[in-house]
C-alpha positions, 0 to 999 in steps of 0.5 A: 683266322677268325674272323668274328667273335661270339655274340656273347663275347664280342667287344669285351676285353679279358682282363685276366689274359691282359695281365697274365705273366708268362715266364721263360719257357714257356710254350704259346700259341698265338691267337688274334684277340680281335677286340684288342685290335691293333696292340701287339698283334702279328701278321696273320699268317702266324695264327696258330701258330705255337712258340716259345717264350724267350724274354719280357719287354715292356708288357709284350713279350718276345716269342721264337717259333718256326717258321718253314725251317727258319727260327723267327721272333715276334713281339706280341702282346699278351692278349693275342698268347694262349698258355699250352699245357706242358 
């Protein structure tokens, strides 16, 4: 995981991955935006990792991915979700 941001982006929050809206469907990744400490983060382990949106709650959404052979689901803010190409 990274652990520090570029100098040039350090401390600022983008606000366009802050309210993106993401759909049913749709495939993430999950990265750590480490400036949107602690609001809807997951466990480390998990970065990288890619998913599949499954529904909305509140502003987080609910993403299913694999995980060793077991399906798992995470409740992730939408700072730390990158949109794949489909």
């Amino acid at each position: 995981m990274k652990q520090r941001k570029r100098v040039r982006t350090k401390g600022k929050h983008m606000l366009s991955k802050l309210f993106q809206e993401l759909k049913e469907g749709d495939k993430v990744a999950l990265y750590a935006d480490l400036s949107v400490r602690g609001k809807g983060i997951f466990p480390r382990q998990f970065h990288g990792r890619t998913g599949i949106v499954e529904a909305k709650r509140g502003r987080a959404y609910i993403v299913r991915f694999k995980n060793g052979g077991v399906y798992k689901r995470l409740i992730v803010s939408p700072a730390h979700l990158k949109k794949l190409q489909d």
